[in-house]
Each structure stands twice: as C-alpha cells, then as structure tokens.
N, C-alpha and C positions, 0 to 999 in steps of 0.2 A: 160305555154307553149306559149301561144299567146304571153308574153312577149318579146318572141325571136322571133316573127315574122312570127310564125310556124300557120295559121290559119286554114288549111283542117286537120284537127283531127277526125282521126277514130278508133272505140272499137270494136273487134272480141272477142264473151262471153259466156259463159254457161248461164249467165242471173240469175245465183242460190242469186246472192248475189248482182244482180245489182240494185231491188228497192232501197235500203237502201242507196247507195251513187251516186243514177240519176241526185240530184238536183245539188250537188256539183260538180260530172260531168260535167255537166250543166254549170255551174258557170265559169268550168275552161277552158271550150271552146267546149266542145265536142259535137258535132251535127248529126254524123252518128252513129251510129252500128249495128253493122251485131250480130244478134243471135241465135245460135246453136241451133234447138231441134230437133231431131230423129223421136220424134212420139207425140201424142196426149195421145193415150191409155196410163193410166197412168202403167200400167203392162209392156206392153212394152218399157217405158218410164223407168221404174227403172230396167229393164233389161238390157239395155243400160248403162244408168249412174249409177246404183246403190246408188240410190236414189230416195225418194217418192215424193219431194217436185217441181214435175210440174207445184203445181199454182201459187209459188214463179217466175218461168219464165215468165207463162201466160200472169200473172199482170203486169212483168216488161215491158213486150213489150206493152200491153196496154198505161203503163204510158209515156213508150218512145214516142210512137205515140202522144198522149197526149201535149205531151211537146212541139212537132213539131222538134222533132230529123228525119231524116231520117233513116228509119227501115228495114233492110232486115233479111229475116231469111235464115240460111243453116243449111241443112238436108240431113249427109249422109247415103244411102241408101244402108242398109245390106241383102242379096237374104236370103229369110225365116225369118229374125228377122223383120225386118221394112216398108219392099216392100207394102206389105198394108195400111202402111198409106199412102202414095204418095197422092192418090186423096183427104183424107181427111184434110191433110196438107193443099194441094193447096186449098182448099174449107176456110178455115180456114184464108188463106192468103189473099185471096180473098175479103172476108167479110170485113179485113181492109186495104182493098185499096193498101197491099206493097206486092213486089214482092217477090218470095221463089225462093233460087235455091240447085238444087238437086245436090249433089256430087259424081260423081264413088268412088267407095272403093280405096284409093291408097294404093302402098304398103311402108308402114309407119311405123316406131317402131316394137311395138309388134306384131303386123300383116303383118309385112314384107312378111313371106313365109306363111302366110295361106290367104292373099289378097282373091285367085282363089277361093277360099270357098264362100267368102260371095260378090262375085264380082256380083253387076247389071248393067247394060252397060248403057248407054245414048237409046238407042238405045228402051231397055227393058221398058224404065223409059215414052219415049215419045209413045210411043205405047199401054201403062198402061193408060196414060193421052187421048190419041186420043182414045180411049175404051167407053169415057166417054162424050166426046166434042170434036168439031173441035178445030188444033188448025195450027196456021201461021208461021212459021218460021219467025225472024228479023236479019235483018243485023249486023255481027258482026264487030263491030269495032276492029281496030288495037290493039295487047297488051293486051284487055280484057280476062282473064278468061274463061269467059262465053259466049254462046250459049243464046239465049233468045228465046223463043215461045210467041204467045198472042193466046187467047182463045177466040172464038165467043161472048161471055160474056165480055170481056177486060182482064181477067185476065192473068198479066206475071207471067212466070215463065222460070227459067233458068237451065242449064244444066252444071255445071263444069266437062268435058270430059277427066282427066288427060290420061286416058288409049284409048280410041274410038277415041278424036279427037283433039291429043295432041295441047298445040299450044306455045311448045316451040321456032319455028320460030322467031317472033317477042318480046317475053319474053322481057321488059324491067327492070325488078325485081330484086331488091338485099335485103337480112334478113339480121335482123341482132340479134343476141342472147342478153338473157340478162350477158352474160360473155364477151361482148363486139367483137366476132366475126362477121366478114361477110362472108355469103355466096351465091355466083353467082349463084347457084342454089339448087332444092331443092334436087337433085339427089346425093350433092356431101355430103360425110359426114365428110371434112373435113373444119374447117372456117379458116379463116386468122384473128389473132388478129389484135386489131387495135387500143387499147385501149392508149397506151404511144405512137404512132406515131406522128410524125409533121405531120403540115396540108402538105405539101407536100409530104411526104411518105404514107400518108391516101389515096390520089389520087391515087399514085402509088399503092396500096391497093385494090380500086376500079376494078382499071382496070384490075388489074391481076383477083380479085373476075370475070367478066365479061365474062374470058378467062375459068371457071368453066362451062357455059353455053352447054348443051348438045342438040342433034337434037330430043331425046325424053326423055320421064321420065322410068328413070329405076327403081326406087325404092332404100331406103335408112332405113337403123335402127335405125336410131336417130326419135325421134317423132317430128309430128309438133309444137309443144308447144314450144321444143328448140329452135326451130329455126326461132321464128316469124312467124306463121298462124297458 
C-alpha cells in the first residue's frame, strides 16, 4: 500500500486475531489502530462478543503500544450490559497513556429498531465519568467525530455522539464496501457501484455519493462492517 503512495494507513478491529499478524502489519505500513472492546469483565466481555478470549485483545493492544503504533480504543456503550465498565475502561486507558472514546448506541443492522433499549447518551456517559473526576471539555475540530474531555489527571477520553450531538454538518466522509460501493453516508442504505467506472465517471460517482449526505443520522439496516467502520 505505501507502494502507491497511500502513507496514513489506519486498522479499525476486534483485536481477537490482531497479535498474530501486528508485525507484518507493521511491515506493510500500518501505524494506527483503533480497538474495539466493550468491557474488561471478561463475563461481560463474552456477553457482548460471545467469546472468552479477552486476553487475546488485551495483549494485542499492549503489543501495539509496544510497537509505537498509535492506539485508540472504542467502546460502545450498552444501558445495563456495559455502562459499568465506563470508568474502568477509562482507568484502564489511562494507565497506558492512549485515549478511549465511548460511542452512543447507533441504530445499525440488527439493532436498528431496538437502538432505544440499550441507548446511553453522551450525556449519561460524561456524568458517569464526572461522578468520579473532574473533567474539561476540548475543542472540537472541524469533521472530527468526536467530542473529547481531559481529566484532572490528563486522561482523554472522547465521546462519539451520533444521536446527542450529531455532527453530520461538516461530515466530510465517504465508505466504501468491500463490493466496491460508495456511500455518502452512513444513513443511506443504498451504495453506488463504482467498481468498472472510468476515472471520470468515479468522480462523477463521488459527487453524486456527496449528494446522499443528510442533516442527521437516522439510522440504517445494513451493519457497520458493510459499509466501512
């Protein structure tokens, strides 16, 4: 991938199966990754993923850090399944220096219409944490995602707000599947191939992808996994 010129290489992962090919990874340019885990408790850890093998994560993020990859963790946050770990996550996070950010429940795939079940709000989430520690609101940059906090201690942590504090406004974001579609956004469930197009019709492509762009997120049935994040 570097061979084409492509140098800012990022990995979004379950982390179940990342020890094993970190180095080669490595090798082929990869420097950041963001890694998925829900909880600590390994009970509610395999409630979640269904599966036991937490330390397999653990280590992997260890070894990332290790490596000098840049590490983030996301953790979304389910009302009654996982809400409790929050603090211990970010304690967790803390300890090795990289930021966590916590995610509202979107309504996504299979949890399209039961979202409002296990919905915890940004809101729940920063109030959970200020329970515990002061902490500072940071300036959010244009396009970003995320909300950030710092804690009297330094620790960041961040708040992905799809639903509390959308920020499809400035959204500059296009997916793209591994069937070769794009999509202007993450609301629409329809892609635009794009796979046999000239480079001029791909443009043409884009743009129209662009014109998918919505003032907020409504929710979609296709899961994020199809569609890039």
């Amino acid at each position: 991938v570097m061979d084409l010129g492509i140098t800012d290489i990022k990995l979004t992962t379950n982390g179940l199966k990342l020890l094993a090919v970190l180095d080669e990874l490595y090798e082929a340019g990869l420097r950041s990754v963001n890694i998925s885990i829900d909880a600590l408790d390994p009970g509610v850890f395999k409630n979640i993923t269904g599966v036991h093998d937490i330390r397999s994560v653990l280590d992997a993020i260890d070894a990332a850090i290790a490596s000098g990859m840049e590490v983030k963790i996301n953790t979304v946050v389910l009302k009654g399944v996982n809400d409790h770990q929050i603090i211990p996550l970010l304690e967790y996070a803390s300890a090795r220096n990289i930021p966590i950010r916590f995610l509202e429940l979107m309504k996504m795939g299979y949890l399209h219409y039961q979202e409002s079940d296990y919905f915890f709000s940004m809101d729940e989430i920063t109030q959970k944490i200020a329970s515990v520690t002061s902490i500072a609101k940071m300036d959010r940059t244009a396009s970003n995602t995320t909300t950030y906090w710092q804690t009297t201690k330094g620790a960041v942590f961040g708040v992905i707000a799809n639903e509390s504090e959308p920020f499809c406004s400035d959204c500059n974001r296009l997916r793209l599947d591994s069937y070769g579609n794009i999509y202007g956004c993450i609301s629409s469930s329809e892609g635009i191939d794009v796979r046999h197009l000239s480079e001029t019709k791909v443009t043409e492509a884009l743009q129209t992808a662009l014109t998918q762009k919505q003032d907020r997120f409504t929710g979609s049935e296709l899961s994020m996994k199809y569609i890039g994040g």
